[in-house]
KOLGU-4560 file (N, C-alpha, C; in nm, 3 decimals, padded with zeros to 5 digits):
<recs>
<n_xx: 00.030 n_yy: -01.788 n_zz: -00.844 ca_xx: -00.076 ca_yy: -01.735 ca_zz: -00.760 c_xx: -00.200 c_yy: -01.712 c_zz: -00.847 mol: A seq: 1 type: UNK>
<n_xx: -00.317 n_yy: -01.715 n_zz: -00.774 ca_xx: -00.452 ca_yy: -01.738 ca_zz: -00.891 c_xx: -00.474 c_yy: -01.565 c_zz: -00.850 mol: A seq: 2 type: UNK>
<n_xx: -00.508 n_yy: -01.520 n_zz: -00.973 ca_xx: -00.600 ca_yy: -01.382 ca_zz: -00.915 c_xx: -00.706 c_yy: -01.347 c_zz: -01.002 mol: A seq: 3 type: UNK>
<n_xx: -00.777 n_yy: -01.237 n_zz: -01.000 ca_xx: -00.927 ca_yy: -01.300 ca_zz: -01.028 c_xx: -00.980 c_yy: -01.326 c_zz: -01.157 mol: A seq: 4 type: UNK>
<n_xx: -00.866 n_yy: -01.213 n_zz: -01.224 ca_xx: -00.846 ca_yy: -01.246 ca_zz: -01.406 c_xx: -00.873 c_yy: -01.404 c_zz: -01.434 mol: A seq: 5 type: UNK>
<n_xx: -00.787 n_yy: -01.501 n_zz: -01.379 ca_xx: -00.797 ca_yy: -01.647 ca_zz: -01.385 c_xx: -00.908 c_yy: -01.661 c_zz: -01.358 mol: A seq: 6 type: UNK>
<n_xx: -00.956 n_yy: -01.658 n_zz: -01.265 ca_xx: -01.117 ca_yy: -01.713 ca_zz: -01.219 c_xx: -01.200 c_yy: -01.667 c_zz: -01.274 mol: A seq: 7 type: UNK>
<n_xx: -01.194 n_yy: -01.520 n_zz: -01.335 ca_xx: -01.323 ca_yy: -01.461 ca_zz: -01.400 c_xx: -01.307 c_yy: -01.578 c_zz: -01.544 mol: A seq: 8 type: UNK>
<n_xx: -01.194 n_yy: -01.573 n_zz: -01.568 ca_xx: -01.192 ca_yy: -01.656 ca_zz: -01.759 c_xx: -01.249 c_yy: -01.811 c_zz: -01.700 mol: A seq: 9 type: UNK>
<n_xx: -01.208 n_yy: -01.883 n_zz: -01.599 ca_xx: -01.281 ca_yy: -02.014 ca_zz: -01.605 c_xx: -01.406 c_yy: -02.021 c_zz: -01.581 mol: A seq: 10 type: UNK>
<n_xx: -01.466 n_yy: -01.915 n_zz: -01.541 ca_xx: -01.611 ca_yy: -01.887 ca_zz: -01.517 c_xx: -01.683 c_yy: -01.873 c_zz: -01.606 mol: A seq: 11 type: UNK>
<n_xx: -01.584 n_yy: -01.807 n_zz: -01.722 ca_xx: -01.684 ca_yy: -01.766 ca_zz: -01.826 c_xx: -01.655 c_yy: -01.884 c_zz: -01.896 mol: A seq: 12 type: UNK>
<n_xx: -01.547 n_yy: -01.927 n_zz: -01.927 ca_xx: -01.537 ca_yy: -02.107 ca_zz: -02.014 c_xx: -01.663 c_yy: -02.205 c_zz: -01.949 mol: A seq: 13 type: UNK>
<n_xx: -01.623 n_yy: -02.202 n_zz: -01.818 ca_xx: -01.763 ca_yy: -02.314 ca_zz: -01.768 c_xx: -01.900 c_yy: -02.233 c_zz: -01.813 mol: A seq: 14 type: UNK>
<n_xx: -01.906 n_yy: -02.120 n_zz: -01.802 ca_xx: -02.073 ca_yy: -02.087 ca_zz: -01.852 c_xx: -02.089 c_yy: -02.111 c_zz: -01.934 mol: A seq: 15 type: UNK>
<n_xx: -01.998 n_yy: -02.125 n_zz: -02.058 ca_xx: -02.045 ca_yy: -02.150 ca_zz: -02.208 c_xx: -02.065 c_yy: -02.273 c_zz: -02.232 mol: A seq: 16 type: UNK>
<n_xx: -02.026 n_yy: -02.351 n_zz: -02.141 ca_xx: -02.006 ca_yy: -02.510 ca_zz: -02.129 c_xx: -02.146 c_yy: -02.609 c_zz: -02.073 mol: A seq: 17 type: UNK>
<n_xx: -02.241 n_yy: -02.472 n_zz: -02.004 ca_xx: -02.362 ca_yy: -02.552 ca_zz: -01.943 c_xx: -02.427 c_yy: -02.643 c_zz: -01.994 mol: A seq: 18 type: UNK>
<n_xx: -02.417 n_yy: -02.786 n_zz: -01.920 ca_xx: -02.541 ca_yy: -02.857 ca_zz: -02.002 c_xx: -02.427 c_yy: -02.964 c_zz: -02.057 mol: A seq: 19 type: UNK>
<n_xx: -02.310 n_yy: -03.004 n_zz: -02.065 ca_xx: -02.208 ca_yy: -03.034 ca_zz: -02.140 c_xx: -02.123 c_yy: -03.120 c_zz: -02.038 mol: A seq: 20 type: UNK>
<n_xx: -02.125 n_yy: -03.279 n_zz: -02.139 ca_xx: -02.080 ca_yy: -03.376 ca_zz: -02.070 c_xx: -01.903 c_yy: -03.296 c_zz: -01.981 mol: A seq: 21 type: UNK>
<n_xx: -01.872 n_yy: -03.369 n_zz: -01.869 ca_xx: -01.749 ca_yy: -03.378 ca_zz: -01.823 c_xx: -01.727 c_yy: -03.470 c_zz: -01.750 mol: A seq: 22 type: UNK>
<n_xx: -01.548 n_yy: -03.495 n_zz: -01.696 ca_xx: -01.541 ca_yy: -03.559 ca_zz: -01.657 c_xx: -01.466 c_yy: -03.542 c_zz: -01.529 mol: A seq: 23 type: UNK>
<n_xx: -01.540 n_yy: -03.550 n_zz: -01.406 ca_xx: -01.428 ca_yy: -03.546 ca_zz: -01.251 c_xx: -01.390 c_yy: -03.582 c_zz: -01.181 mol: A seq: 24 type: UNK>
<n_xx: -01.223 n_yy: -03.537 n_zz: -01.221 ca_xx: -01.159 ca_yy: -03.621 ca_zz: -01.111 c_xx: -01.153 c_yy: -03.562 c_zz: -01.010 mol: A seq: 25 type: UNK>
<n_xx: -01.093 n_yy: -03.600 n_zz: -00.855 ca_xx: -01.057 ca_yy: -03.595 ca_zz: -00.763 c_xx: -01.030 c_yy: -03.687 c_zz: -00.652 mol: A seq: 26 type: UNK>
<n_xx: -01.056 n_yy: -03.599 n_zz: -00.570 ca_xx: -00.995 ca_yy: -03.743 ca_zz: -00.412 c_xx: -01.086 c_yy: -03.720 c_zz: -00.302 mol: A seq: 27 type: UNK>
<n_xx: -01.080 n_yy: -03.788 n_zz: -00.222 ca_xx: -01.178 ca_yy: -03.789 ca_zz: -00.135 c_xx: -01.110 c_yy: -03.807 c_zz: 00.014 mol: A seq: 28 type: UNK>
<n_xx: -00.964 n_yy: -03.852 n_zz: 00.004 ca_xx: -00.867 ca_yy: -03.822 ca_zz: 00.098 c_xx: -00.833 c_yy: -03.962 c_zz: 00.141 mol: A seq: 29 type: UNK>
<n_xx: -00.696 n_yy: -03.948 n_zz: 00.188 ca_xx: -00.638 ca_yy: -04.069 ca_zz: 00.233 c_xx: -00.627 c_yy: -04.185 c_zz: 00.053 mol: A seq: 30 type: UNK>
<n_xx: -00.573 n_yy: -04.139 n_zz: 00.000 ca_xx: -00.568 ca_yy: -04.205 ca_zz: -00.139 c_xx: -00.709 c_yy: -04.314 c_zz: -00.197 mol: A seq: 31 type: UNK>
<n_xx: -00.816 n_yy: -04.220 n_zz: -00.167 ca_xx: -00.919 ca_yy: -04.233 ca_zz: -00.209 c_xx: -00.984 c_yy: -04.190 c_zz: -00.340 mol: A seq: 32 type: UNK>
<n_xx: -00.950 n_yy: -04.211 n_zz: -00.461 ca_xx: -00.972 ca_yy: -04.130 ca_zz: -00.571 c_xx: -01.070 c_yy: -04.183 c_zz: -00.665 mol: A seq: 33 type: UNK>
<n_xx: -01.145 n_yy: -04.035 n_zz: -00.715 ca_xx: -01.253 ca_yy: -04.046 ca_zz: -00.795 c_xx: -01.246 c_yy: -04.016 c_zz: -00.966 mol: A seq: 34 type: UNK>
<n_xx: -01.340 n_yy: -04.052 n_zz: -01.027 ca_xx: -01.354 ca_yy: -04.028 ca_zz: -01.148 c_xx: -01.476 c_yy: -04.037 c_zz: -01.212 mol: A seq: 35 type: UNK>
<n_xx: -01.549 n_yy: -03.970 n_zz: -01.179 ca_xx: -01.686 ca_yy: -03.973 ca_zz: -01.273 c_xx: -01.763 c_yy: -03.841 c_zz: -01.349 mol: A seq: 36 type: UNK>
<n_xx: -01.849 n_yy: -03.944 n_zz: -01.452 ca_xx: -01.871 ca_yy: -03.828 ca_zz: -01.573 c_xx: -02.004 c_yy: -03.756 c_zz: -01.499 mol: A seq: 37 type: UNK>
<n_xx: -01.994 n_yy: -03.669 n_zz: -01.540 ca_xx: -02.101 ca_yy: -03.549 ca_zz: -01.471 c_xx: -02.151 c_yy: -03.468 c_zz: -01.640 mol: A seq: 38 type: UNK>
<n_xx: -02.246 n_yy: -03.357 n_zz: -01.597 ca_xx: -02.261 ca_yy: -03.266 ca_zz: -01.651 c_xx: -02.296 c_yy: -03.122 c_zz: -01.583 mol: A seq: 39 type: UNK>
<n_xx: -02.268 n_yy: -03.009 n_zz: -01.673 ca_xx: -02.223 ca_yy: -02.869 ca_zz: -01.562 c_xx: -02.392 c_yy: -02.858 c_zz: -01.581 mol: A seq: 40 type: UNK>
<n_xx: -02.425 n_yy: -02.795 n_zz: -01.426 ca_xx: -02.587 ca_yy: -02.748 ca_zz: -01.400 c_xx: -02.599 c_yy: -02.573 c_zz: -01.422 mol: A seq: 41 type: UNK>
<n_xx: -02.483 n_yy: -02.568 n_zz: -01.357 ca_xx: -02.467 ca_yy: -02.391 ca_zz: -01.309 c_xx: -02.389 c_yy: -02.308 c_zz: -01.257 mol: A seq: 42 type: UNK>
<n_xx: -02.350 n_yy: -02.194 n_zz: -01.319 ca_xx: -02.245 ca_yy: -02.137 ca_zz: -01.274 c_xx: -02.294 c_yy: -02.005 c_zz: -01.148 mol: A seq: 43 type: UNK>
<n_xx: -02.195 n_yy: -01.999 n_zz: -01.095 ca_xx: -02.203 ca_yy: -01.851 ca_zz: -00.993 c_xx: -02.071 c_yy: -01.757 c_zz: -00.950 mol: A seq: 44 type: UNK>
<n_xx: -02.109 n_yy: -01.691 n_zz: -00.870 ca_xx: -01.985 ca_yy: -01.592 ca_zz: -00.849 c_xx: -01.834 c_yy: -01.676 c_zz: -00.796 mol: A seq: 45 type: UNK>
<n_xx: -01.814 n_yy: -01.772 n_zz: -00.724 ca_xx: -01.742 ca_yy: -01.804 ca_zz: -00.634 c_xx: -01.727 c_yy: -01.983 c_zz: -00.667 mol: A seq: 46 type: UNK>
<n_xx: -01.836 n_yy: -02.061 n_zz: -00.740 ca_xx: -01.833 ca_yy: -02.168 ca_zz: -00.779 c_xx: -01.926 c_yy: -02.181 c_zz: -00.863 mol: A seq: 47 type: UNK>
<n_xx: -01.927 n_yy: -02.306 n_zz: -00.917 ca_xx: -02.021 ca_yy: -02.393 ca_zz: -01.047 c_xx: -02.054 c_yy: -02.553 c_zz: -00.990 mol: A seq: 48 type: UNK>
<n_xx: -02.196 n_yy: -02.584 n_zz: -00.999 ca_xx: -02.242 ca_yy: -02.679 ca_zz: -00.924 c_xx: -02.244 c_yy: -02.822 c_zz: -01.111 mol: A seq: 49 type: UNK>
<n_xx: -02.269 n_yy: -02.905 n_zz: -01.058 ca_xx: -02.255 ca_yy: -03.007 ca_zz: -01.156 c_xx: -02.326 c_yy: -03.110 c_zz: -01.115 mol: A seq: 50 type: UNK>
<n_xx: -02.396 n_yy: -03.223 n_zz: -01.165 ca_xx: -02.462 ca_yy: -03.344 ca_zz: -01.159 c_xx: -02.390 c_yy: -03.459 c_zz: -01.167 mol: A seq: 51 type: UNK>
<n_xx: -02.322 n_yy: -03.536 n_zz: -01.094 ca_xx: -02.294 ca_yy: -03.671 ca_zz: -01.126 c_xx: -02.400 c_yy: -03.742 c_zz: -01.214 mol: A seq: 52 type: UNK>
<n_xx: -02.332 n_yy: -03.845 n_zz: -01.293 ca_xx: -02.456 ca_yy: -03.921 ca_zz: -01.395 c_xx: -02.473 c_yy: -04.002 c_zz: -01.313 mol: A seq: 53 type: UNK>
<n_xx: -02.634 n_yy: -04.073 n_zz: -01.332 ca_xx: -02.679 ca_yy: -04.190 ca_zz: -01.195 c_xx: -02.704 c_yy: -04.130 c_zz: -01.092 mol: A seq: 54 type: UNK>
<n_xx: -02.678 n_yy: -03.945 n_zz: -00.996 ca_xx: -02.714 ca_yy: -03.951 ca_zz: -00.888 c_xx: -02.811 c_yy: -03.860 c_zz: -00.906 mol: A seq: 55 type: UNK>
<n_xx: -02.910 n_yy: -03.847 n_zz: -00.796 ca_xx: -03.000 ca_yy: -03.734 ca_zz: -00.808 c_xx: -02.958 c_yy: -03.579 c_zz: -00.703 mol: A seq: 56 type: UNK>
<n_xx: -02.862 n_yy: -03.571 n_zz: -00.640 ca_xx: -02.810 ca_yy: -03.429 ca_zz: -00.600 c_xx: -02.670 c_yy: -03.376 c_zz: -00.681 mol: A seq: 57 type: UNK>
<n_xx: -02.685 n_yy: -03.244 n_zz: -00.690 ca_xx: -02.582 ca_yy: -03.215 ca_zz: -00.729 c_xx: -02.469 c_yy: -03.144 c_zz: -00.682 mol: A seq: 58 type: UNK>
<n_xx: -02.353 n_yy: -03.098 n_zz: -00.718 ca_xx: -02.246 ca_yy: -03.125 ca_zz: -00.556 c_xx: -02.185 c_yy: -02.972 c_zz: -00.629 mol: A seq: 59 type: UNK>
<n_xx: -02.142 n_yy: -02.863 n_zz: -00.534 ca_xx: -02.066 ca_yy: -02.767 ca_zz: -00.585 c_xx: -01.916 c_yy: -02.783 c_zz: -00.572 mol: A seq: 60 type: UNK>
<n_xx: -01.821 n_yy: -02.705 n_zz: -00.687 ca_xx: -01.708 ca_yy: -02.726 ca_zz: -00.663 c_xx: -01.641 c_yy: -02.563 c_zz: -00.677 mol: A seq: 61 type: UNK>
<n_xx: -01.531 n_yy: -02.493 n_zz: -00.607 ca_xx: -01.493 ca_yy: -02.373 ca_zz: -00.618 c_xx: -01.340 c_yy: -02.379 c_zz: -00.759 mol: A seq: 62 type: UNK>
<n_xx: -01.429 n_yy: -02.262 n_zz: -00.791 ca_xx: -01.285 ca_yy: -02.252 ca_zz: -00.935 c_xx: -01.204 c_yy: -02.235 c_zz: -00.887 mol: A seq: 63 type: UNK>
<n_xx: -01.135 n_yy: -02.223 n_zz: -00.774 ca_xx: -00.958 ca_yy: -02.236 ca_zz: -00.706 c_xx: -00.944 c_yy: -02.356 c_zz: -00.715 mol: A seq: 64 type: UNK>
<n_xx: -01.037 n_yy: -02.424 n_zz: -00.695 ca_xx: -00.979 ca_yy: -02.601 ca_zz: -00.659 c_xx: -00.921 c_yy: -02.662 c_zz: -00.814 mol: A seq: 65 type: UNK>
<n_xx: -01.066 n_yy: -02.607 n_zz: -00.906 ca_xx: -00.977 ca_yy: -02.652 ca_zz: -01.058 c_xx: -00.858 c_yy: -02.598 c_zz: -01.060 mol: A seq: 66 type: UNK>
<n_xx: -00.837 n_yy: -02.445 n_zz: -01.048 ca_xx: -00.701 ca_yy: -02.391 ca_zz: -01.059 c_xx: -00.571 c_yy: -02.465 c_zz: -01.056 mol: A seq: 67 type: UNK>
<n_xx: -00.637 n_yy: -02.487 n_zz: -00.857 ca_xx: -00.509 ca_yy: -02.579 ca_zz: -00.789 c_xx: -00.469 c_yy: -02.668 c_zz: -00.844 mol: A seq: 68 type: UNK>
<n_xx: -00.577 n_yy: -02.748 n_zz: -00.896 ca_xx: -00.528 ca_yy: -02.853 ca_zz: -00.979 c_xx: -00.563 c_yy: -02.999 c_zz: -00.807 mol: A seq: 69 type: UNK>
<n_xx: -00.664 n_yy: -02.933 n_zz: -00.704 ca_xx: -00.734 ca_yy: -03.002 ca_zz: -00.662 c_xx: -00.797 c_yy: -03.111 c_zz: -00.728 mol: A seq: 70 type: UNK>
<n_xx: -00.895 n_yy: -03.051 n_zz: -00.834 ca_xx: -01.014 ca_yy: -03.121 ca_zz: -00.876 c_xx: -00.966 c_yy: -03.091 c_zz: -01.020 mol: A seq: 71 type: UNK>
<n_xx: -00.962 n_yy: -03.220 n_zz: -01.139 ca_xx: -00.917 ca_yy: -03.189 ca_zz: -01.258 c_xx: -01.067 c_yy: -03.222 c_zz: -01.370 mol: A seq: 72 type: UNK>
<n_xx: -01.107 n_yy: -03.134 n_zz: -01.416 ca_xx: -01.272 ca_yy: -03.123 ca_zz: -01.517 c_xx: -01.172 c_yy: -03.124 c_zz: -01.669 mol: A seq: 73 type: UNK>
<n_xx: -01.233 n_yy: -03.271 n_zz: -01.730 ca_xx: -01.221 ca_yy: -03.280 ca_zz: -01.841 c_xx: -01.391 c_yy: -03.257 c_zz: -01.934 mol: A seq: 74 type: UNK>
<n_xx: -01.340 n_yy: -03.195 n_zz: -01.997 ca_xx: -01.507 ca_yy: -03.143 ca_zz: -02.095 c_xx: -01.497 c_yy: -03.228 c_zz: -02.221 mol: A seq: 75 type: UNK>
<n_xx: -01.617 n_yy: -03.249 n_zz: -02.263 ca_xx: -01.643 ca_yy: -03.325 ca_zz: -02.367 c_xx: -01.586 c_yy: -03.292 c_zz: -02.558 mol: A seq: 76 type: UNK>
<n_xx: -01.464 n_yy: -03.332 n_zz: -02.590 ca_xx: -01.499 ca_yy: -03.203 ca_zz: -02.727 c_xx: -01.519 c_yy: -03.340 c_zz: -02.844 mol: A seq: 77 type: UNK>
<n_xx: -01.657 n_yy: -03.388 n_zz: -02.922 ca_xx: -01.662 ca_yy: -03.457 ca_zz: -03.011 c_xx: -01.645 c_yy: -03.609 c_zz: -02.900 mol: A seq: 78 type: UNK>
<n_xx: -01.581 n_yy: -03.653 n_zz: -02.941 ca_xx: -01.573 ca_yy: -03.843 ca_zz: -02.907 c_xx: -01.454 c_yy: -03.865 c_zz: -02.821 mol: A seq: 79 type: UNK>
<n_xx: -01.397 n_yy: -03.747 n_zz: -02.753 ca_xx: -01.282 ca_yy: -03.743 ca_zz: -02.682 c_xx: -01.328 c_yy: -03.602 c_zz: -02.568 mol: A seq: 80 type: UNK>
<n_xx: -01.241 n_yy: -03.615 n_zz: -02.467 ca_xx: -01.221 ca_yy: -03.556 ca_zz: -02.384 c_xx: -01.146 c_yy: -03.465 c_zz: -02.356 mol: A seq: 81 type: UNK>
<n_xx: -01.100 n_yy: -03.319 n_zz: -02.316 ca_xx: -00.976 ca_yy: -03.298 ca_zz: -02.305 c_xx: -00.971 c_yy: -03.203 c_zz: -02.185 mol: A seq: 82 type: UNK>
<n_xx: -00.881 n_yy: -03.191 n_zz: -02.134 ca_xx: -00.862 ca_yy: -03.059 ca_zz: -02.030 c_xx: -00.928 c_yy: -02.940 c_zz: -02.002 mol: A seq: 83 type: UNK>
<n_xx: -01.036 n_yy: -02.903 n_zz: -01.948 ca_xx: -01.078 ca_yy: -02.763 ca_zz: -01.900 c_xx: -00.966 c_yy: -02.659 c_zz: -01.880 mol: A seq: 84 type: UNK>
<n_xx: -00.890 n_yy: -02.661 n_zz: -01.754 ca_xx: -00.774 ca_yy: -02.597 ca_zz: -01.769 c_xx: -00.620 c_yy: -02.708 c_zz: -01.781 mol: A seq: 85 type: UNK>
<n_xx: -00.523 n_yy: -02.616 n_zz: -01.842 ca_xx: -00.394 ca_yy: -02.666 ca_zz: -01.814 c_xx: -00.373 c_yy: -02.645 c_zz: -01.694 mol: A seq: 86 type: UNK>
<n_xx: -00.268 n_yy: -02.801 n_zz: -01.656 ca_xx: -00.216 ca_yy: -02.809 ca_zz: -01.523 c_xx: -00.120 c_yy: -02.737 c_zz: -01.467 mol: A seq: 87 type: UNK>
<n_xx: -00.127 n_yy: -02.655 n_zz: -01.323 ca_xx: -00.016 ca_yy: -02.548 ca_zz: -01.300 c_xx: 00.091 c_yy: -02.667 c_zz: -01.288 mol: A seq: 88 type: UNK>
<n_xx: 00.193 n_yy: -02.612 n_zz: -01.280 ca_xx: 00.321 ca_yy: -02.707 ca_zz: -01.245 c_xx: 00.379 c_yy: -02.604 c_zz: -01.142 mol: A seq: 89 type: UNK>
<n_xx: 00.375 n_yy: -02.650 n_zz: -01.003 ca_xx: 00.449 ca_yy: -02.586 ca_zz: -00.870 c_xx: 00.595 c_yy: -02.683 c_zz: -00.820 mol: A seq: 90 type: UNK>
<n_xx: 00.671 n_yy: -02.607 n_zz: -00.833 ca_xx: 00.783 ca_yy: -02.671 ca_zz: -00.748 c_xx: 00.800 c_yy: -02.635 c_zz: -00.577 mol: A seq: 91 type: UNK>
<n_xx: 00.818 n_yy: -02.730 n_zz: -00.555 ca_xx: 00.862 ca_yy: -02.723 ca_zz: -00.420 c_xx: 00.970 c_yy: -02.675 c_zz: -00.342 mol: A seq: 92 type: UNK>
<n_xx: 00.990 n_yy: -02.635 n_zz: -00.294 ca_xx: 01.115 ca_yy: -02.560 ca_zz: -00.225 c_xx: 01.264 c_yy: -02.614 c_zz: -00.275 mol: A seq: 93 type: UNK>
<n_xx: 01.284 n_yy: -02.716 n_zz: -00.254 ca_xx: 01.384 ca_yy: -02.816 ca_zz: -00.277 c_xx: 01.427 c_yy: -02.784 c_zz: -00.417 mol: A seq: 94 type: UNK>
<n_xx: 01.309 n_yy: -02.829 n_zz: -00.485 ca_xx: 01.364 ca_yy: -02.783 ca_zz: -00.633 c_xx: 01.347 c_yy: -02.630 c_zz: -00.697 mol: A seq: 95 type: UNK>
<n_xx: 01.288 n_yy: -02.562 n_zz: -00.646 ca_xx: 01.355 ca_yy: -02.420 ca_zz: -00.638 c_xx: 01.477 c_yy: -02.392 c_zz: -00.600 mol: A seq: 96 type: UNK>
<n_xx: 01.514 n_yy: -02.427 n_zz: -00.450 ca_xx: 01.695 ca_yy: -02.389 ca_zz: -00.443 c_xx: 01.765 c_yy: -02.492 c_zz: -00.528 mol: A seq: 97 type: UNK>
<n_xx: 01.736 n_yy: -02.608 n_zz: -00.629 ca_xx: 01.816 ca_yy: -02.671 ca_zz: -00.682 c_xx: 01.750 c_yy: -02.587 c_zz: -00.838 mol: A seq: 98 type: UNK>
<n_xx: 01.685 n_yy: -02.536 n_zz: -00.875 ca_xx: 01.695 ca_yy: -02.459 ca_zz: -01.020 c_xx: 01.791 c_yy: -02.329 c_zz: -00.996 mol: A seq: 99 type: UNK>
<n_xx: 01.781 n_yy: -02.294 n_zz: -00.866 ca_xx: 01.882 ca_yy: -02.178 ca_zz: -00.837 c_xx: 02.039 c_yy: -02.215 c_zz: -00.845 mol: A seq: 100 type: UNK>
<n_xx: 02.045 n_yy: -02.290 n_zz: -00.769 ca_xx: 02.219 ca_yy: -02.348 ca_zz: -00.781 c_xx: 02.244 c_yy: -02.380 c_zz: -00.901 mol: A seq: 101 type: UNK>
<n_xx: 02.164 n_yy: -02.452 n_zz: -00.999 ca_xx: 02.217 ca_yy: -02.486 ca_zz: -01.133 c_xx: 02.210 c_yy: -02.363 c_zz: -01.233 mol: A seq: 102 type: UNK>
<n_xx: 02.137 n_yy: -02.273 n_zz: -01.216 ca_xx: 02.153 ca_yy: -02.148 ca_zz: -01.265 c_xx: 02.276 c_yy: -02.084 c_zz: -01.232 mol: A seq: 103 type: UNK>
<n_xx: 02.288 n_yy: -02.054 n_zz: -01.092 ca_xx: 02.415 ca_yy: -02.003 ca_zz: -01.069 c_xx: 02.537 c_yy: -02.074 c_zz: -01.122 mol: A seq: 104 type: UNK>
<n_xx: 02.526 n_yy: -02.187 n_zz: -01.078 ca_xx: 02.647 ca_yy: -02.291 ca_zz: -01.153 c_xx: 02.708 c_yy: -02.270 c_zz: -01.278 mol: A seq: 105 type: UNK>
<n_xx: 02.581 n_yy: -02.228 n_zz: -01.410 ca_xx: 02.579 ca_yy: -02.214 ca_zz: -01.483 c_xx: 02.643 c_yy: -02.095 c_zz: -01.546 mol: A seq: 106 type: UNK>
<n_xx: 02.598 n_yy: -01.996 n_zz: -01.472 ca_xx: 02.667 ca_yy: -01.870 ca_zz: -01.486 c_xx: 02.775 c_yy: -01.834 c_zz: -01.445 mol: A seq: 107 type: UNK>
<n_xx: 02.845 n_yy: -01.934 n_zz: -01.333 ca_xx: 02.970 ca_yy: -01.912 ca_zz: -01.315 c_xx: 03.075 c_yy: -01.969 c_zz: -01.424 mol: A seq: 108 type: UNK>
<n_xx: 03.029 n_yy: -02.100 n_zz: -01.443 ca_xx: 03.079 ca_yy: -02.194 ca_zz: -01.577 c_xx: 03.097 c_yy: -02.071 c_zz: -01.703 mol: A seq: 109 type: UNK>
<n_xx: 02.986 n_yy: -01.991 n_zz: -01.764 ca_xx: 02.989 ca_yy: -01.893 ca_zz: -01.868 c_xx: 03.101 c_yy: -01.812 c_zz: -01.832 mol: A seq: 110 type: UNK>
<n_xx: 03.123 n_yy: -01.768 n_zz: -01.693 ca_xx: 03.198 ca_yy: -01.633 ca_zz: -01.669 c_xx: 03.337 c_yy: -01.716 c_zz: -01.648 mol: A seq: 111 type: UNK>
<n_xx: 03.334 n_yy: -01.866 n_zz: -01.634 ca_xx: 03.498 ca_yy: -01.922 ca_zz: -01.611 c_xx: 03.562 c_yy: -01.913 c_zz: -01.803 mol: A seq: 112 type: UNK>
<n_xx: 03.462 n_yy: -01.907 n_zz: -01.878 ca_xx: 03.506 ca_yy: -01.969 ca_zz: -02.016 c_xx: 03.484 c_yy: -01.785 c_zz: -02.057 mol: A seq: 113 type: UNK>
<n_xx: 03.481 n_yy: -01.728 n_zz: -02.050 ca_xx: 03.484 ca_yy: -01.600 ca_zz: -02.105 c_xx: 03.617 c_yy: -01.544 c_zz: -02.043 mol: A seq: 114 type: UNK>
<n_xx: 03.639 n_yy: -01.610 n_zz: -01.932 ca_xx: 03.784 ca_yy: -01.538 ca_zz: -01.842 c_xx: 03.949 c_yy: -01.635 c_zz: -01.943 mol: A seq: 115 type: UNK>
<n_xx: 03.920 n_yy: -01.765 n_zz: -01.981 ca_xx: 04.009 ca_yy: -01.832 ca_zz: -01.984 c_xx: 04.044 c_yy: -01.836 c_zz: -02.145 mol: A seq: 116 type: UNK>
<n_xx: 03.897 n_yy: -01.771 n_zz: -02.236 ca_xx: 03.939 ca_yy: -01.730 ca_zz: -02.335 c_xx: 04.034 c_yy: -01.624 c_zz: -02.361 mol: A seq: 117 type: UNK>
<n_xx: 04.023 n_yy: -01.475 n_zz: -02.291 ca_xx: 04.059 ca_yy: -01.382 ca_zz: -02.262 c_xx: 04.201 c_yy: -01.380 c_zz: -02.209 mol: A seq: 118 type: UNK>
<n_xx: 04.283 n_yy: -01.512 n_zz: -02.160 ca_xx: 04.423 ca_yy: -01.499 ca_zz: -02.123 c_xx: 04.474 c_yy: -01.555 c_zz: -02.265 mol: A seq: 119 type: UNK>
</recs>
């Protein structure tokens, strides 16, 4: 879950970042996907607006969406690129009740070999 601690720190990473090549991805829907280099214009309470290179408007994006891992901003460091934020990793239901069963599994397995030592 994002809460505002998270958002206040990417706010303040992108402010220090103004002016500073990046790179964004995203989608545009229906497996429509983008990738172009921008640079950050400006930050604010709730989002940070950015320039595509080549266009003349510039487009806002909300720091939940980086969070989500919506929209992924690679920043410029030297002659390479790297991650703004790390990617959350969410499981899905499915594999939640299957990390649960193999946990339990697991712990029953420990409690069968602690019983069979014990006779």
């Amino acid at each position: 879950m994002i809460n505002q601690q998270d958002i206040a720190n990417l706010q303040s990473d992108i402010q220090s970042r103004i002016g500073q090549k990046i790179i964004v991805k995203g989608s545009y829907g229906r497996s429509k996907l983008y990738e172009k280099a921008a640079t950050i214009e400006g930050v604010y309470p709730s989002y940070f607006r950015i320039k595509f290179d080549g266009e003349t408007n510039s487009t806002a994006h909300q720091y939940q969406s980086v969070l989500r891992g919506e929209i992924k901003v690679d920043v410029q460091n030297g002659d390479k690129y790297e991650p703004l934020v790390e990617p959350i990793v969410r499981l899905t239901r499915k594999e939640k009740a299957l990390a649960k069963l193999k946990s339990a599994m697991e712990e029953m397995q420990a409690n069968n070999e602690g019983n069979i030592a014990r006779v």
